[in-house]
N, C-alpha and C positions, 0 to 999 in steps of 0.2 A: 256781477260781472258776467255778460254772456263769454261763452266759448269760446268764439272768435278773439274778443278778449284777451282771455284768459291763452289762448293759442299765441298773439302777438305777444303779449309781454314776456311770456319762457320763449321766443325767437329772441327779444330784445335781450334777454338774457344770458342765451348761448351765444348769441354773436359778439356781445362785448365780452364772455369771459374768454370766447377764442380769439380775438382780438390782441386783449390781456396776455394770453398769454404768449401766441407770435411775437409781441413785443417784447416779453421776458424772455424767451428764447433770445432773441436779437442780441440783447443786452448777455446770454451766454456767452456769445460767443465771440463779443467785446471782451466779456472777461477773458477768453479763452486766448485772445492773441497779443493782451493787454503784456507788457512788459512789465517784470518785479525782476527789483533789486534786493533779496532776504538781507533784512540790516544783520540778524541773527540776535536780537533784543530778547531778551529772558521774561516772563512770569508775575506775575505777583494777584495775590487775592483780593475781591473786589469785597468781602465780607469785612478782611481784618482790616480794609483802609477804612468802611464805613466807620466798626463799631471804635477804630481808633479817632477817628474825626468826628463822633456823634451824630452821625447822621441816619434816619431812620428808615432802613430797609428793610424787603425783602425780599426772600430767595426761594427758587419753586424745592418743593419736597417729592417730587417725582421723581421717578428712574426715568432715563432717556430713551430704554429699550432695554427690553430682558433686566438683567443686575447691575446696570450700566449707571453706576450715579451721574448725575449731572457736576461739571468743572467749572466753577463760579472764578475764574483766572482768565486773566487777559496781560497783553502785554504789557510791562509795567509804564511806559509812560501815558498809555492810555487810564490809568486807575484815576487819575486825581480829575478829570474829564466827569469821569463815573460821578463819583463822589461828590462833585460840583452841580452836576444835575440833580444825584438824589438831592442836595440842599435846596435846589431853586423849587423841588419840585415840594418840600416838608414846607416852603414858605410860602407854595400855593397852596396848601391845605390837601396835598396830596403824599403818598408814599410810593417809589420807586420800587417797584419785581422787578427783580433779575430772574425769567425763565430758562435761561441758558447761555452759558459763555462759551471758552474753547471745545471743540470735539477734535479729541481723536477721530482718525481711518475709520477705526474699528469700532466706534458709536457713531459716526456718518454710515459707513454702510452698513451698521445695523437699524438705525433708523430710517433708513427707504424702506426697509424690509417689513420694521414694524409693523403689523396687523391693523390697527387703528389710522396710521398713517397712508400705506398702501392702499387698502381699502375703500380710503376717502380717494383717493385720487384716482384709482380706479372707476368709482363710481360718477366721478363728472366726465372721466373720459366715455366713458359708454354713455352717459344723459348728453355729454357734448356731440356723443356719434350716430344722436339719434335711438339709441335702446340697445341698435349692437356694440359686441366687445369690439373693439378698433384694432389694429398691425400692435403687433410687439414694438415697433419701430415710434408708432402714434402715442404709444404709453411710456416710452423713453425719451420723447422729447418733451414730453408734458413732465412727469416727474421730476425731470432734471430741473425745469424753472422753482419747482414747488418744494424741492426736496434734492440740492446740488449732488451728484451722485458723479462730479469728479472735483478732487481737491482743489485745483485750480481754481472754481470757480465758489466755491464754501470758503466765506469770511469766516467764518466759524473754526474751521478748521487753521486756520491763519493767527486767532486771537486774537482778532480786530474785532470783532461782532458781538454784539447781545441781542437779546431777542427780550420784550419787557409787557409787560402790565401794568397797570396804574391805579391805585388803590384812593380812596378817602381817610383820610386820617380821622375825621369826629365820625363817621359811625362806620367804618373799613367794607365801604361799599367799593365795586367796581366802579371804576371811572367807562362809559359805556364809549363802547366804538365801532359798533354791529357787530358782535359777534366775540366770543372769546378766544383766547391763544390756545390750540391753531383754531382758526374757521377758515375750512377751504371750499369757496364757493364764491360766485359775483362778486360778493364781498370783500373779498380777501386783498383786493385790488389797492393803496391808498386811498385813491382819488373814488369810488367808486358811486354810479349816481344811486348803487339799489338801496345805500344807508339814508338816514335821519341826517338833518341837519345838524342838529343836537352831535350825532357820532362823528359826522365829519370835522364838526368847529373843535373835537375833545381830540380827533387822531392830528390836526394842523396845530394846535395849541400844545400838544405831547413834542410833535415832530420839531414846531418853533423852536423848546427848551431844547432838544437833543442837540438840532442842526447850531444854536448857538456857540454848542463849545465841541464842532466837528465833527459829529456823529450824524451822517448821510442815511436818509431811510431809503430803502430800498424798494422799489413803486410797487413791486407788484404781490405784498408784504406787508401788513399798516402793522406792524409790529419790528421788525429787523430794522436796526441800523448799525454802522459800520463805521470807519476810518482807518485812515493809512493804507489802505490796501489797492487793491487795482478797481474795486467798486468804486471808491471815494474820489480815484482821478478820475473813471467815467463821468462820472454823475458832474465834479467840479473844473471837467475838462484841463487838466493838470496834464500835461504831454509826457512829463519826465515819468521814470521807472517808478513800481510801489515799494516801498521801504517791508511790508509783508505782506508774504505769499504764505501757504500749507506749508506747515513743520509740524515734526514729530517732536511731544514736550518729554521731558525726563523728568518728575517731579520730583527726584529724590537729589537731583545735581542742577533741579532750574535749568538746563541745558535746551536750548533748539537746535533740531538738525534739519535741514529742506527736505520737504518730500522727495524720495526720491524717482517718481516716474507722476510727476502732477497731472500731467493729460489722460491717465489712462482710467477708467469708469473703476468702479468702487464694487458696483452690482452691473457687470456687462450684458449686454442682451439676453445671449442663454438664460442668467438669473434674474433679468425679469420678467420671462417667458413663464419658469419654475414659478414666480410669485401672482403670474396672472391666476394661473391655475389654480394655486391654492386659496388665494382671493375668489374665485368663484364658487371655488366650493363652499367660504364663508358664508359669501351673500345668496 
């Protein structure tokens, strides 16, 4: 490949991921004026519905940031959804990862922070801006698509959301989809043209089962999907309010309570000014 080449396809490359991601901004800020009605709907664990229904999962063993375990808990009438894909999916010769369910505040805004996570996201905003570091302001609208950094707009934070992988059952190989959980890059997109055929026909045959029994992916994300929330009206164009929004869980009383200031940023400017910094020092 001459140069030239090799010049045009990383143009074709930053243009769709800036593209990509203008459109996930857009779709922010959908979420952001999107109207929820909190049913105030309690909890329930996505591990104990499987191993009670036999179905064969798994669950990441990761921290979510610093000590922060990951909350394999979603709303409970979302479980049996769950549950019903991991079966569709042990009868395609496949096994269901659960990477992540609800997040607390305080594991969302420790996870923008993340070192690993930041990092990456930093580093496409600088290859997006040409080699320099971009405005405080140009790294806050990009992380916010990549990494929801206000409750309002984090299914996650609501307990509507998973984030998943998908495994082989006869030799517990990756089911491939360019890139593993997280890849942030080109890629990261759904629909994206820079994967394999191969990866796209394994993210549309994942997304078939999910969106079957209500779980909406999220485009610019070949990994998140969601229901009930204000993502799920966008996407299914539902005009009525979302039954949930960001709550705070009690796991010792099952209890939700509404966020109480949903709109306001998690990591506000000043601190992701503090985390450019330190990320540079990183890299």
């Amino acid at each position: 490949m001459t140069n030239n080449q090799t010049g045009s396809s990383e143009n074709a490359r930053r243009e769709y991921w800036a593209e990509q991601m203008e459109l996930g901004y857009g779709m922010v800020e959908e979420l952001l004026a999107f109207p929820v009605d909190e049913c105030g709907e309690a909890f329930a664990s996505i591990p104990v519905a499987a191993e009670a229904a036999g179905v064969e999962m798994q669950f990441s063993t990761t921290k979510i940031a610093g000590d922060l375990d990951r909350i394999f808990f979603l709303r409970k009438s979302l479980i049996q959804d769950v549950i019903a894909i991991g079966r569709d999916m042990n009868e395609r010769g496949w096994i269901l990862k659960i990477e992540e369910g609800y997040r607390s505040l305080e594991m969302q805004r420790a996870l923008v922070r993340k070192p690993s996570v930041f990092d990456s996201i930093l580093r496409r905003c600088i290859w997006e801006n040409g080699g320099e570091v971009p405005s405080v302001e140009f790294v806050f609208r990009r992380a916010i698509v990549m990494v929801a950094n206000i409750p309002k707009i984090g299914t996650h934070m609501s307990g509507s959301a998973i984030d998943v992988s998908v495994f082989r059952r006869d030799d517990g190989s990756e089911v491939e989809r360019g890139g593993p959980y997280i890849e942030v890059s080109e890629k990261t997109p759904m629909r994206s043209p820079f994967i394999t055929a191969e990866e796209l026909e394994n993210r549309l045959e994942i997304t078939s089962m999910m969106e079957a029994r209500g779980f909406m992916h999220f485009p610019y994300e070949f990994w998140h999907y969601n229901k009930g929330d204000a993502g799920d009206h966008i996407l299914n164009q539902k005009p009525e309010p979302a039954r949930y929004g960001p709550v705070n869980w009690n796991p010792e009383t099952n209890e939700v309570t509404p966020v109480e200031d949903p709109m306001s940023p998690l990591n506000p400017l000043p601190q992701i000014e503090k985390e450019i910094a330190a990320a540079m020092g990183r890299l």
